[in-house]
MITORKOL-187184 format. One line per 10 residues: number of its first residue (from 1); their letters; for each residue y, z, x of N, C-alpha, C. Coordinates in steps of 0.1 Angstrom, whole numbers, m for minus. Layout:
NUM = a = Y/Z/X/Y/Z/X/Y/Z/X ~ ...
This chain:
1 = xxxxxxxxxx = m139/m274/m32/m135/m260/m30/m134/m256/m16 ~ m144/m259/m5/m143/m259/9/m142/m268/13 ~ m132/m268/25/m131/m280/35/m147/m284/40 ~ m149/m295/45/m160/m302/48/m158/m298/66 ~ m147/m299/71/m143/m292/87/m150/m286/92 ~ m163/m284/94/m169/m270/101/m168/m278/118 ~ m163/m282/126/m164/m287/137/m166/m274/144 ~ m173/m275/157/m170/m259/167/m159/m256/169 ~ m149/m260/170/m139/m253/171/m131/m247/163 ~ m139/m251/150/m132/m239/136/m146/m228/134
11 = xxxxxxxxxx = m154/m231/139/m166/m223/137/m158/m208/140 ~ m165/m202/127/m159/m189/122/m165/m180/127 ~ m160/m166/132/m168/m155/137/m173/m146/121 ~ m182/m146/122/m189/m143/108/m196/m126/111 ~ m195/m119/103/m200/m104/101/m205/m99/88 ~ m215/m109/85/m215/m106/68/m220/m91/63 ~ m218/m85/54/m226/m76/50/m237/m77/46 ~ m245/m66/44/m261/m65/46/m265/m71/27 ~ m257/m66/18/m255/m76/2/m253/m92/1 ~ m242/m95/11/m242/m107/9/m257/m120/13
21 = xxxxxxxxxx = m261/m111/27/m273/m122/29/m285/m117/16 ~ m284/m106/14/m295/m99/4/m296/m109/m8 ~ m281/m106/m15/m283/m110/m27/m276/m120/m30 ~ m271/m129/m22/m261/m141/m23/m249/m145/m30 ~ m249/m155/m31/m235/m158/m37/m232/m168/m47 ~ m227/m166/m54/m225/m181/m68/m213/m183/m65 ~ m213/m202/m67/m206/m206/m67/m200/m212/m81 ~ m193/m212/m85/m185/m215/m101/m177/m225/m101 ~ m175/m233/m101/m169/m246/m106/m172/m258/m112 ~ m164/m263/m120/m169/m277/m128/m167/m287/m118
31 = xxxxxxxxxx = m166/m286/m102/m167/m298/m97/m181/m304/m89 ~ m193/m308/m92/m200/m314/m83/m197/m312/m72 ~ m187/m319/m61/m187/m322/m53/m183/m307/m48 ~ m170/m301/m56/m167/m288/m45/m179/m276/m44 ~ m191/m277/m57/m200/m266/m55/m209/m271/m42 ~ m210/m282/m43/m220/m288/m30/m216/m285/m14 ~ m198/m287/m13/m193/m284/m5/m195/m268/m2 ~ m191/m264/m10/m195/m247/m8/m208/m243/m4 ~ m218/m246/m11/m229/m245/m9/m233/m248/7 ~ m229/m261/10/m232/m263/26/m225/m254/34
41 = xxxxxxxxxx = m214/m249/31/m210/m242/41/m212/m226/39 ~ m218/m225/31/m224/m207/28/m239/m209/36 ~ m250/m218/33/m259/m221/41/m253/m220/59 ~ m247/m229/55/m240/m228/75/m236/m214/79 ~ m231/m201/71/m224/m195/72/m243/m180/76 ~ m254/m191/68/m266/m175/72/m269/m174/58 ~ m263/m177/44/m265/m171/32/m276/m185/25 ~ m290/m174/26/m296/m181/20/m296/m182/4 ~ m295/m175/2/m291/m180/m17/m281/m181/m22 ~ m279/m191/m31/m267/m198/m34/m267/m201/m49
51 = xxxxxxxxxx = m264/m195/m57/m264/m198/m71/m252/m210/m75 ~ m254/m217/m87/m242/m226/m89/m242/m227/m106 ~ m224/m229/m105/m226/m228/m123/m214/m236/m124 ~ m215/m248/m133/m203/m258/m137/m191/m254/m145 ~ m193/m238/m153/m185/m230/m160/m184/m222/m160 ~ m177/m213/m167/m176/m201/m166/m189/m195/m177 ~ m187/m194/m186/m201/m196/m196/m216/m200/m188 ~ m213/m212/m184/m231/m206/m176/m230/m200/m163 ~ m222/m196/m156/m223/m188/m149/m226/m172/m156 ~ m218/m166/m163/m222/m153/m167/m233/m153/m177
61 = xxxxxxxxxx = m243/m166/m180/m256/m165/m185/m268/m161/m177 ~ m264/m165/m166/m270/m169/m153/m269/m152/m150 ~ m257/m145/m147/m259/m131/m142/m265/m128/m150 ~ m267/m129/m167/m271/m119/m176/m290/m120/m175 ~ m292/m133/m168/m305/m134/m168/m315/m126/m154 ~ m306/m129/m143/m308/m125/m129/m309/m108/m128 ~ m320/m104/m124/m326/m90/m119/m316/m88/m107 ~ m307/m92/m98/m303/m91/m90/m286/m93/m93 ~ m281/m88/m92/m266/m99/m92/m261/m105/m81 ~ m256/m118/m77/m251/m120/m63/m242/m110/m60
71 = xxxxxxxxxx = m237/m112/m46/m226/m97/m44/m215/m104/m40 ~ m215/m122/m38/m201/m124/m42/m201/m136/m50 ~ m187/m137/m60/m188/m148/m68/m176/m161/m65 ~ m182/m172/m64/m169/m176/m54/m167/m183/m68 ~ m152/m183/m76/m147/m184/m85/m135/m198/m85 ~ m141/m205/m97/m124/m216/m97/m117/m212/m107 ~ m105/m214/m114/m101/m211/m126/m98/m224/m130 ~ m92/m232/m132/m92/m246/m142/m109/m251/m142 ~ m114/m247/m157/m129/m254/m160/m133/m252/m173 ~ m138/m266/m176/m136/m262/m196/m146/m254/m196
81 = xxxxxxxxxx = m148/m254/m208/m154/m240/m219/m154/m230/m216 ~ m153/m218/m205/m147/m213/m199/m136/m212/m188 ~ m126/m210/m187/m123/m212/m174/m124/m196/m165 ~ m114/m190/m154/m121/m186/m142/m112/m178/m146 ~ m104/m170/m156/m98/m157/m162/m103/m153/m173 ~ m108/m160/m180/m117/m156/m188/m129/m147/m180 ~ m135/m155/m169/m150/m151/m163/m142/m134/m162 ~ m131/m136/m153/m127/m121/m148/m130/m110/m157 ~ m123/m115/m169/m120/m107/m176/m130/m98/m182 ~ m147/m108/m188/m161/m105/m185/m163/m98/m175
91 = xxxxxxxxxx = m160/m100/m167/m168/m95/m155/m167/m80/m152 ~ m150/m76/m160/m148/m63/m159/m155/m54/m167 ~ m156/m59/m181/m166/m54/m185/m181/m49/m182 ~ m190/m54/m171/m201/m53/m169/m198/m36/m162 ~ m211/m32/m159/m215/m19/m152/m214/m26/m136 ~ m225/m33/m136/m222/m42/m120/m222/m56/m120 ~ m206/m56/m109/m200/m68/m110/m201/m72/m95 ~ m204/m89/m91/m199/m93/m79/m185/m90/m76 ~ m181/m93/m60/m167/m93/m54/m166/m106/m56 ~ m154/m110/m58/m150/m124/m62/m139/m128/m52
101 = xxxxxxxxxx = m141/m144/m47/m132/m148/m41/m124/m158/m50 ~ m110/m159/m55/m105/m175/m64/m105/m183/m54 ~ m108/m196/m57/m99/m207/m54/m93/m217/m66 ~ m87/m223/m61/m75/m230/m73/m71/m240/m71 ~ m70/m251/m78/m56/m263/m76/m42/m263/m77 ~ m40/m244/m86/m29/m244/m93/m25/m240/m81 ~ m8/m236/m84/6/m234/m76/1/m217/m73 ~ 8/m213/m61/7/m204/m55/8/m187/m61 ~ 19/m194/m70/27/m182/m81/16/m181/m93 ~ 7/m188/m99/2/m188/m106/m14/m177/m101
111 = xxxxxxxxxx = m17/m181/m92/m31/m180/m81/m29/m166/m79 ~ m16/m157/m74/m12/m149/m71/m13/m138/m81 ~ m8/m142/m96/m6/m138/m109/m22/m133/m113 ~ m31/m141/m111/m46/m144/m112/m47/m131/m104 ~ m43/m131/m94/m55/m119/m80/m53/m105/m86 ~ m39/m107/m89/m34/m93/m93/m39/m85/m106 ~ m41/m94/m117/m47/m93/m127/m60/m91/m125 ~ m67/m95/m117/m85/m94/m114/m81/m81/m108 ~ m77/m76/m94/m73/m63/m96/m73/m48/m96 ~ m61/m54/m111/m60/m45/m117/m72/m40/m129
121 = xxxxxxxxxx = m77/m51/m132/m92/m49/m138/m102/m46/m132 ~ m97/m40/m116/m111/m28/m113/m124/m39/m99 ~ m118/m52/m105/m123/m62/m97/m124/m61/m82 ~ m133/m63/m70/m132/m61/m61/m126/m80/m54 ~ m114/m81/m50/m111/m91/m50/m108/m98/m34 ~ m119/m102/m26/m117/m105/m13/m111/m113/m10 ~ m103/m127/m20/m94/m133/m14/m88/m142/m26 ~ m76/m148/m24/m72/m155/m35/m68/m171/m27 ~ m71/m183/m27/m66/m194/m21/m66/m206/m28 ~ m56/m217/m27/m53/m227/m29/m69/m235/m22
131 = xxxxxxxxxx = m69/m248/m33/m87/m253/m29/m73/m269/m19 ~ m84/m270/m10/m95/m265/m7/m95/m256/2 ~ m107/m241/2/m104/m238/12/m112/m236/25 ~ m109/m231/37/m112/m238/46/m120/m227/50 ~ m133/m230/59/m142/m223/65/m140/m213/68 ~ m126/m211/79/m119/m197/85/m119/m190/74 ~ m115/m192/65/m102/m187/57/m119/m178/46 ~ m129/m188/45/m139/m181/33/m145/m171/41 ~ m148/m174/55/m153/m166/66/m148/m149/63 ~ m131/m157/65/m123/m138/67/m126/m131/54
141 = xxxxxxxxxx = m125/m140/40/m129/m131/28/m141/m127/29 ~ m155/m134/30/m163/m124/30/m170/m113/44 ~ m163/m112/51/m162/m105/62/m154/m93/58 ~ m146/m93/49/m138/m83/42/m147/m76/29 ~ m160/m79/25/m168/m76/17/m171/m57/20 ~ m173/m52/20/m176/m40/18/m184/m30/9 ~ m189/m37/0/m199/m35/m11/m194/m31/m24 ~ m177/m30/m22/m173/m30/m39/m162/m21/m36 ~ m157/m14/m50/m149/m5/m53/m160/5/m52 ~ m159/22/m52/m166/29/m53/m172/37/m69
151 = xxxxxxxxxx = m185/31/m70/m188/33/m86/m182/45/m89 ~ m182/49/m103/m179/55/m113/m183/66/m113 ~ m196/68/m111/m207/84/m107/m205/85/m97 ~ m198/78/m86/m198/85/m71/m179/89/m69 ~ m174/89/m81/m158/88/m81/m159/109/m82 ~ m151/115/m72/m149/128/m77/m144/132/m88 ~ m148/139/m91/m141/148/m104/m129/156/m102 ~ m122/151/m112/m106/156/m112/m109/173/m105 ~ m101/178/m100/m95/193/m98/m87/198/m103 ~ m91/206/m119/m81/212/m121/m73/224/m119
161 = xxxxxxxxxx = m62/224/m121/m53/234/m117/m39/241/m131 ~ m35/248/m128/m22/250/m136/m10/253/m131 ~ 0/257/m141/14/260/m135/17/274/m129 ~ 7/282/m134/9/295/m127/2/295/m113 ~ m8/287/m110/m15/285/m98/m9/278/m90 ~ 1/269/m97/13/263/m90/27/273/m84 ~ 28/281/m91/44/290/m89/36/301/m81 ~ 24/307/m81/16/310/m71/16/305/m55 ~ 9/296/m55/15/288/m46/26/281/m37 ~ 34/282/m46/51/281/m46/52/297/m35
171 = xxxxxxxxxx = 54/308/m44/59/317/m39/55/323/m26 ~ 40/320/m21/33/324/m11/35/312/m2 ~ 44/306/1/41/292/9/31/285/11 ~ 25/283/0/11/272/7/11/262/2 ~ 21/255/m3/25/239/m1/25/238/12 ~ 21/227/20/23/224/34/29/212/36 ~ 36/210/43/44/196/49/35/190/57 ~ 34/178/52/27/168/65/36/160/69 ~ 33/153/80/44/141/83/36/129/89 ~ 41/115/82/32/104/88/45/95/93
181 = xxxxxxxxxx = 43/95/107/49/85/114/57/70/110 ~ 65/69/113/71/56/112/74/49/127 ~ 73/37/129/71/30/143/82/21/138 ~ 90/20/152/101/6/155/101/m3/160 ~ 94/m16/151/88/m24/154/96/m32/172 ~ 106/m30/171/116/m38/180/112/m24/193 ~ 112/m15/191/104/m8/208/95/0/209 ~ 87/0/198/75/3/197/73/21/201 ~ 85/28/196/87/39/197/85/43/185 ~ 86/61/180/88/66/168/98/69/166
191 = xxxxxxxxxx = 100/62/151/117/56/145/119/74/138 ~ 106/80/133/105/93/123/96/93/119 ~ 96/106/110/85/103/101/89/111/89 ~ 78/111/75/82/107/62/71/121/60 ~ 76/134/54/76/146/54/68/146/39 ~ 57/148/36/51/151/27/41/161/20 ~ 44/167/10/40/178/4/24/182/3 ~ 17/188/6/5/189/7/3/202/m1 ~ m12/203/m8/m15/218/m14/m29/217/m16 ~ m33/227/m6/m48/232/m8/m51/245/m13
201 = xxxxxxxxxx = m58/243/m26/m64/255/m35/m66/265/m28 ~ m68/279/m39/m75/294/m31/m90/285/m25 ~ m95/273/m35/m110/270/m35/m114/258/m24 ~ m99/259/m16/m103/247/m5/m100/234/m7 ~ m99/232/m26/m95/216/m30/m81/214/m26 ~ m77/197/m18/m70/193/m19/m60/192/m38 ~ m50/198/m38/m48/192/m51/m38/180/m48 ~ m42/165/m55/m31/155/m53/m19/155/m61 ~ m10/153/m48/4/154/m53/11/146/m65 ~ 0/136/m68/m1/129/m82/m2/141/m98
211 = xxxxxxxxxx = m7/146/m93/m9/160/m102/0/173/m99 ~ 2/175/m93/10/188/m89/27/185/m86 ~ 34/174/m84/45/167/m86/48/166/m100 ~ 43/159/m110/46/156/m118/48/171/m130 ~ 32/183/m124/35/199/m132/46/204/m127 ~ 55/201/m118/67/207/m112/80/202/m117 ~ 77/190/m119/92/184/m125/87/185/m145 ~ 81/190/m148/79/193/m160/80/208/m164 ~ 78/217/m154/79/234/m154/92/240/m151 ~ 102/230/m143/112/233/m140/112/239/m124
221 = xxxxxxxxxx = 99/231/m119/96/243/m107/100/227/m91 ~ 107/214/m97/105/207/m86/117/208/m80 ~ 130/215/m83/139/221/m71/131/231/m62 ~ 126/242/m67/118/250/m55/110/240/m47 ~ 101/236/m55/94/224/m46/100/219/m34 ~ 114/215/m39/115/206/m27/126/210/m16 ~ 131/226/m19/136/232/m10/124/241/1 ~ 112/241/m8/103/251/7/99/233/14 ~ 100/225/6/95/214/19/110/216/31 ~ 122/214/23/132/210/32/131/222/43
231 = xxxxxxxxxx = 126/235/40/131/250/46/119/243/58 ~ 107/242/56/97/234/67/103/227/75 ~ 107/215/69/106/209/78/118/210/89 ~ 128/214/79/140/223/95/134/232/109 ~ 125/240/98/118/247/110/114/239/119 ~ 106/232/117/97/222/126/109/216/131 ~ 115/209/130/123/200/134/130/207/144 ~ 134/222/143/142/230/154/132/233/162 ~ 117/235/162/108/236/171/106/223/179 ~ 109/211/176/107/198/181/116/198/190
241 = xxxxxxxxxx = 126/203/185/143/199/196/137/209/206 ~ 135/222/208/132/226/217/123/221/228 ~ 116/215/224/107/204/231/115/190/236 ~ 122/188/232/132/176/234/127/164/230 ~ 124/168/215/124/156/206/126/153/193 ~ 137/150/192/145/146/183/140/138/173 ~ 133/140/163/126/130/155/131/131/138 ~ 144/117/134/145/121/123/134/121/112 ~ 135/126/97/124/133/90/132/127/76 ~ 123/121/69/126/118/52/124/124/47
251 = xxxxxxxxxx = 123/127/37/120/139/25/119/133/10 ~ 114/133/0/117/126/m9/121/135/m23 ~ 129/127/m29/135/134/m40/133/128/m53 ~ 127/139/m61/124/132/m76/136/132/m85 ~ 135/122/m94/143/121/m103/149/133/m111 ~ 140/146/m115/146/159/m119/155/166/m107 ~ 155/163/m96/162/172/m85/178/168/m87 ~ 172/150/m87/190/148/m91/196/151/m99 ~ 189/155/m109/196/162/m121/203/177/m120 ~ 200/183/m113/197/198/m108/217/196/m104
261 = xxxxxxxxxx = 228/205/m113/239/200/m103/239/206/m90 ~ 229/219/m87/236/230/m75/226/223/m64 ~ 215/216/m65/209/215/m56/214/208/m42 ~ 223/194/m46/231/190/m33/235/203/m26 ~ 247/211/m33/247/223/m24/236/234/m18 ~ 227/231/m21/221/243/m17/209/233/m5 ~ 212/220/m6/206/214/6/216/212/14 ~ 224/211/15/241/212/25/236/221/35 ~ 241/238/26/245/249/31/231/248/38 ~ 214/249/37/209/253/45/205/245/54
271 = xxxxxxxxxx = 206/230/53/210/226/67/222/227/81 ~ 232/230/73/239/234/81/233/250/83 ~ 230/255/82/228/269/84/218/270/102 ~ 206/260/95/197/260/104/200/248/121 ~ 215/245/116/223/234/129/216/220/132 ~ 212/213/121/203/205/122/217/189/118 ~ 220/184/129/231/168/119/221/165/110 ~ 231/163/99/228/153/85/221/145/91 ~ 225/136/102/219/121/96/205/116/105 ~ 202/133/107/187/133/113/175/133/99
281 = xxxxxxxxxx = 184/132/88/174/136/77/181/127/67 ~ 165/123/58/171/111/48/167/114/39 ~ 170/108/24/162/114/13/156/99/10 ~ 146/100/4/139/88/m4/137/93/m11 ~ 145/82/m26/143/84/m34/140/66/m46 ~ 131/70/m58/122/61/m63/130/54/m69 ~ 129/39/m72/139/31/m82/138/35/m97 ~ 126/45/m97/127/50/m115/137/57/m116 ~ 135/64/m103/146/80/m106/161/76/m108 ~ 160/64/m101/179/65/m107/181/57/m118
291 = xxxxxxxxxx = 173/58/m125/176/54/m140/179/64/m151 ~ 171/77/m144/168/85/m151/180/87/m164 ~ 192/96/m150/204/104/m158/216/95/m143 ~ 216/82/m148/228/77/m137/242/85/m132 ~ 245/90/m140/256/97/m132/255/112/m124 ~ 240/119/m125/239/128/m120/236/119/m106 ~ 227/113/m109/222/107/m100/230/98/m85 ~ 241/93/m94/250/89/m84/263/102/m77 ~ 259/113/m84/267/122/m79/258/129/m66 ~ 245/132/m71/242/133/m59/242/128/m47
301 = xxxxxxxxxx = 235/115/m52/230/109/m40/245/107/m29 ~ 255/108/m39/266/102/m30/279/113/m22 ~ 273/127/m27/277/139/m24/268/141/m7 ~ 259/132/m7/244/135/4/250/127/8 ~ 256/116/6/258/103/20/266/108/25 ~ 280/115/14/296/117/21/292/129/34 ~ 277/136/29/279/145/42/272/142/54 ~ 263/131/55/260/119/62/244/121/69 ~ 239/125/52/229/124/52/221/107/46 ~ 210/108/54/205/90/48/201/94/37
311 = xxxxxxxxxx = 201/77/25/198/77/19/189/62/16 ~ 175/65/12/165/55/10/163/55/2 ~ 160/41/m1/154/33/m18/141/36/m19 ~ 133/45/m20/118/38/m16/110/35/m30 ~ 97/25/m28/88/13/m30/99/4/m39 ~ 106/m1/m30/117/m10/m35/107/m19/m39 ~ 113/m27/m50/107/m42/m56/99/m38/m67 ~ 93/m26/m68/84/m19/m83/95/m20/m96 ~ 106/m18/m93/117/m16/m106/123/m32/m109 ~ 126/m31/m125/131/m44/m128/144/m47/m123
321 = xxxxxxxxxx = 154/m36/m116/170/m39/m112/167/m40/m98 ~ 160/m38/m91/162/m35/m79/180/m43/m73 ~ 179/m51/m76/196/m55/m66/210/m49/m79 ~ 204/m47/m90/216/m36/m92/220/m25/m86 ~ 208/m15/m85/203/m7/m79/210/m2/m66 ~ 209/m18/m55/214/m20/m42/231/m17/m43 ~ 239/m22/m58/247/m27/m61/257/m15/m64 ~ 246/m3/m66/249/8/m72/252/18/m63 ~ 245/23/m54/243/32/m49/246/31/m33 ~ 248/41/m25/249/37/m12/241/44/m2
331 = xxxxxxxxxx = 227/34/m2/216/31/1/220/32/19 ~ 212/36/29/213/32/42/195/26/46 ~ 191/28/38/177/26/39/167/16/30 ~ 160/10/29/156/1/18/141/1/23 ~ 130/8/19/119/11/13/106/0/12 ~ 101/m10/18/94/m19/10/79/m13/3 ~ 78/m12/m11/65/m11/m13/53/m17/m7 ~ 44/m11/m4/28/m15/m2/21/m30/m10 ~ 29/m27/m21/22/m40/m30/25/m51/m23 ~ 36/m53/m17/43/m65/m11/39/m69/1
341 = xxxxxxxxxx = 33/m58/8/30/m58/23/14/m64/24 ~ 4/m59/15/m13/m62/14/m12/m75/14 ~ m8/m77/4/m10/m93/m1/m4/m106/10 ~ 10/m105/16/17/m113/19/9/m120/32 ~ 2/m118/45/m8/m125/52/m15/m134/45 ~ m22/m139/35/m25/m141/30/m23/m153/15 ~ m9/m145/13/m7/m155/m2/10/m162/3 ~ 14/m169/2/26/m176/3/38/m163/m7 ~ 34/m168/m16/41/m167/m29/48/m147/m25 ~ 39/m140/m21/41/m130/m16/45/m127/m8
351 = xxxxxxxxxx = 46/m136/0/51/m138/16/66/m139/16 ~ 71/m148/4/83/m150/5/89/m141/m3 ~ 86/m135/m10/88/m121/m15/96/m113/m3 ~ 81/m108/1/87/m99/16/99/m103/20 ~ 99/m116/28/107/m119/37/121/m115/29 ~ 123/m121/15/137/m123/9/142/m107/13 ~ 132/m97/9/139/m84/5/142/m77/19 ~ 136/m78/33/136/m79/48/153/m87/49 ~ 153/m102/46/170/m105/50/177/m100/41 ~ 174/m92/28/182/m81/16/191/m73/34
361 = xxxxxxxxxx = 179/m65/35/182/m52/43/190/m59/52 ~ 187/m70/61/196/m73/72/210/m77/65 ~ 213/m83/54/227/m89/56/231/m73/48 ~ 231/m66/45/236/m48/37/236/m44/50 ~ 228/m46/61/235/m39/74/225/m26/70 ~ 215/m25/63/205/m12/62/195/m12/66 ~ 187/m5/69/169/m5/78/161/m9/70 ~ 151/m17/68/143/m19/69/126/m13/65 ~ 121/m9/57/109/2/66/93/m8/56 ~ 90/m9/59/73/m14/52/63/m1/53
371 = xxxxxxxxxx = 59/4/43/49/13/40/33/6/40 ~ 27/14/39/14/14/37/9/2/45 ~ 10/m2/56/8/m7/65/m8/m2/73 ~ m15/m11/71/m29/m12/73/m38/m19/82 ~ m31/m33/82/m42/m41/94/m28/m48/102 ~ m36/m54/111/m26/m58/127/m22/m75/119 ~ m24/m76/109/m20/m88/103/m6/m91/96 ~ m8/m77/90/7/m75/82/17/m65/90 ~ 12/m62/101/21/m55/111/23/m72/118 ~ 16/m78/129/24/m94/131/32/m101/122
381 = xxxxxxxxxx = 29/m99/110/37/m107/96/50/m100/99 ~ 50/m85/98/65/m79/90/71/m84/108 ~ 72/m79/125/74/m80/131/85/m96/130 ~ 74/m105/129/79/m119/129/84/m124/117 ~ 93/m112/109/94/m111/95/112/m105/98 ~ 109/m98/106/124/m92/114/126/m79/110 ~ 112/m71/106/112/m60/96/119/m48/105 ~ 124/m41/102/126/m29/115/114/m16/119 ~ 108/m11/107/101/m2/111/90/m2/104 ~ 78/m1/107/63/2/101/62/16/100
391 = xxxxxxxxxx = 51/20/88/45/29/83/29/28/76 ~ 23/36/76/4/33/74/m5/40/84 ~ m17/35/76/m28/38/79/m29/37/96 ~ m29/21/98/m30/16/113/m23/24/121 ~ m15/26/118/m3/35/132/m9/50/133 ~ m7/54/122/m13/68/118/m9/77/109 ~ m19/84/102/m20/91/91/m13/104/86 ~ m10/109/74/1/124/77/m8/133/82 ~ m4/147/94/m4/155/95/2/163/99 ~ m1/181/100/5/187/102/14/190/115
401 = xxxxxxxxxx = 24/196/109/38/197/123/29/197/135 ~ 21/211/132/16/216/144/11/206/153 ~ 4/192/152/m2/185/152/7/172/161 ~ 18/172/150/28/157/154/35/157/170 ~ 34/165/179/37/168/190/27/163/197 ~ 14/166/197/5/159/204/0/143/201 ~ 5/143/189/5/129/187/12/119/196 ~ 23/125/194/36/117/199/33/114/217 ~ 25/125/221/29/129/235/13/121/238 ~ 2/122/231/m12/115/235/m18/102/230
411 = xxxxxxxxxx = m18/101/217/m21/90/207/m11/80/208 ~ 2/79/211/15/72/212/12/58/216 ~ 8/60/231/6/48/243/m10/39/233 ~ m15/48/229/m27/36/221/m16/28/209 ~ m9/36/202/0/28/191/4/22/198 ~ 8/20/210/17/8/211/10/m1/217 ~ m1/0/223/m15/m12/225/m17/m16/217 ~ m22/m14/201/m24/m20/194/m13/m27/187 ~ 2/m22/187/12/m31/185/15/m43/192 ~ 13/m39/204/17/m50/214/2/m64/214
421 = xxxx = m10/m57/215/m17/m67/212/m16/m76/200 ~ m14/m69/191/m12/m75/179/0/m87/176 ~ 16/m82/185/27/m86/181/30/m94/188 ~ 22/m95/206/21/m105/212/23/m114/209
């Protein structure tokens, strides 16, 4: 399961958490030789206790007996009497479960299929690898340890709200527009940013847009919706120009908007009203939504390009058509979901994912953009990937208009330190 390699010059910079030396780690496999191997190098690594189990079956005997549970489980999947999808599958069930690292003999596509499935089962999953694997490589998973997903009693309690507290809200303007940055990977400037709906209660609660998007395209209330974002963000955007900065702005559009026939007009007329060019502003829109009602859908969208406004696919790769999709509509933009971006450092099989849908965009002659961009790993990945533009956490987070001016003008020069160190 681990390379035998610990030579000093693979010697790994190690940061374990205060769980891992606490309560240690099991190792799971039917191979003698790879638990031994492991074992030596979790010892080498500071961790004095080391559990070991030839199966999956005596391994989860072993937790059921143990006052303690290890806090990581280093996992195989090919092993009789149980194997290492089954253990998962257990494991989700428990109240408290270790973080699990796989390793595997099997093919990349298979390993990958496995991580996603652990997961989505709630699993805290610090790494997935082909065996054997190697010192560095166990090092960075559990250096990635962080004590779990966040239990169940410590998860907030939903916020509820309604539709009248919604059209309330509506009417008094207190949806607010955030905007989170997008960076060009090729000059390490800002390409735009991606204009998102925000709403805090009379009570101070954020309410998430997961909940209050979805009461709007069911109330009939998500064309208002999405004209007080557009009316914002023109404002802003004419306050920017006076500043002399030009920053185009996405906006996103749900599948009931396209439906709506007057709304293309009524996003025309008040752009042009407020003198703002089309092609400072793009819509993104979801690969569900253009399934919805296809011919509304391609009237719109294609009523918005003729007036030369962009048009983006976003979390491309989530939908089963995606290159119909491409085939269909006249896209200037192509979206990559987050799913595709976390994993790919890391897994092959995901990697080539990415890249395919990155030369998608280049040979269509369209942009590019990777979301949810997080660590300097999958920013070097998309970069040397030929991606055009990042979005995420790492670069920076949505906020208010008021706000994105001093960003741009103070925080900027550190974005691009950490780009450049990274992209170096």
């Amino acid at each position: 399961m681990i390379s035998l390699n610990t030579s000093a010059s693979q010697n790994p910079s190690l940061n374990l958490h205060g769980n891992i030396v606490q309560q240690g780690v099991m190792v799971v496999d039917d191979s003698s030789m790879h638990r031994y191997s492991a074992h030596m190098c979790l010892r080498a690594f500071g961790v004095s206790q080391v559990y070991e189990a030839a199966n999956g079956k005596l391994a989860l005997d072993q937790l059921a007996q143990l006052e303690q549970i290890p806090a990581v489980m280093l996992l195989d999947l090919e092993m009789p009497v149980m194997d290492g999808i089954e253990v998962l599958q257990q494991l989700a069930q428990l109240p408290h479960k270790p973080a699990v690292v796989l390793a595997s003999s099997s093919d990349e596509v298979l390993i990958s299929a496995v991580a996603t499935m652990a997961e989505a089962l709630g699993i805290n999953l610090l790494g997935a690898f082909r065996k054997p694997v190697n010192p560095v490589e166990l090092a960075d998973a559990l250096n990635s340890y962080n004590a779990g997903i966040c239990p169940p009693d410590q998860e907030r309690p939903p916020i509820e709200t309604d539709v009248e507290q919604l059209k309330t809200a509506l009417d008094r303007a207190k949806i607010q527009v955030y905007y989170q940055p997008k960076m060009d990977l090729e000059t390490m400037k800002v390409a735009g940013v991606e204009a998102l709906a925000r709403w805090k209660n009379l009570q101070g609660d954020w309410i998430p847009p997961g909940v209050f998007i979805p009461m709007a395209e069911e109330h009939g209330l998500i064309g208002d919706l999405t004209l007080s974002v557009l009316d914002q963000v023109l404002q802003d955007m004419n306050g920017w120009w006076e500043l002399g900065q030009y920053i185009p702005v996405a906006i996103n559009l749900s599948a009931k908007s396209l439906a709506e026939f007057n709304l293309a007009n009524e996003i025309i007329q008040r752009v042009i009203r407020q003198g703002i060019p089309a092609h400072f502003i793009t819509f993104e829109i979801t690969e569900s939504a253009l399934v919805v009602d296809l011919p509304s859908a391609l009237a719109t969208i294609s009523r918005l390009r003729l007036k030369g406004f962009g048009i983006s696919i976003d979390d491309y790769g989530t939908g089963f058509s995606s290159m119909q999709q491409l085939s269909r509509f006249p896209f200037s933009e192509l979206k990559i979901d987050r799913s595709f971006i976390q994993g790919a450092p890391a897994r092959q099989y995901i990697r080539n994912i990415l890249k395919s849908a990155i030369e998608m965009g280049q040979r269509l002659g369209i942009t590019t953009v990777a979301e949810g961009v997080e660590t300097e790993a999958e920013l070097h990945l998309l970069k040397s990937l030929g991606c055009k533009q990042a979005q995420g956490f790492l670069l920076a987070r949505p906020m208010p208009g008021r706000e994105l001016m001093g960003w741009v003008e103070q925080d900027l020069q550190r974005k691009n330190t950490i780009c450049q160190t990274s992209l170096g």
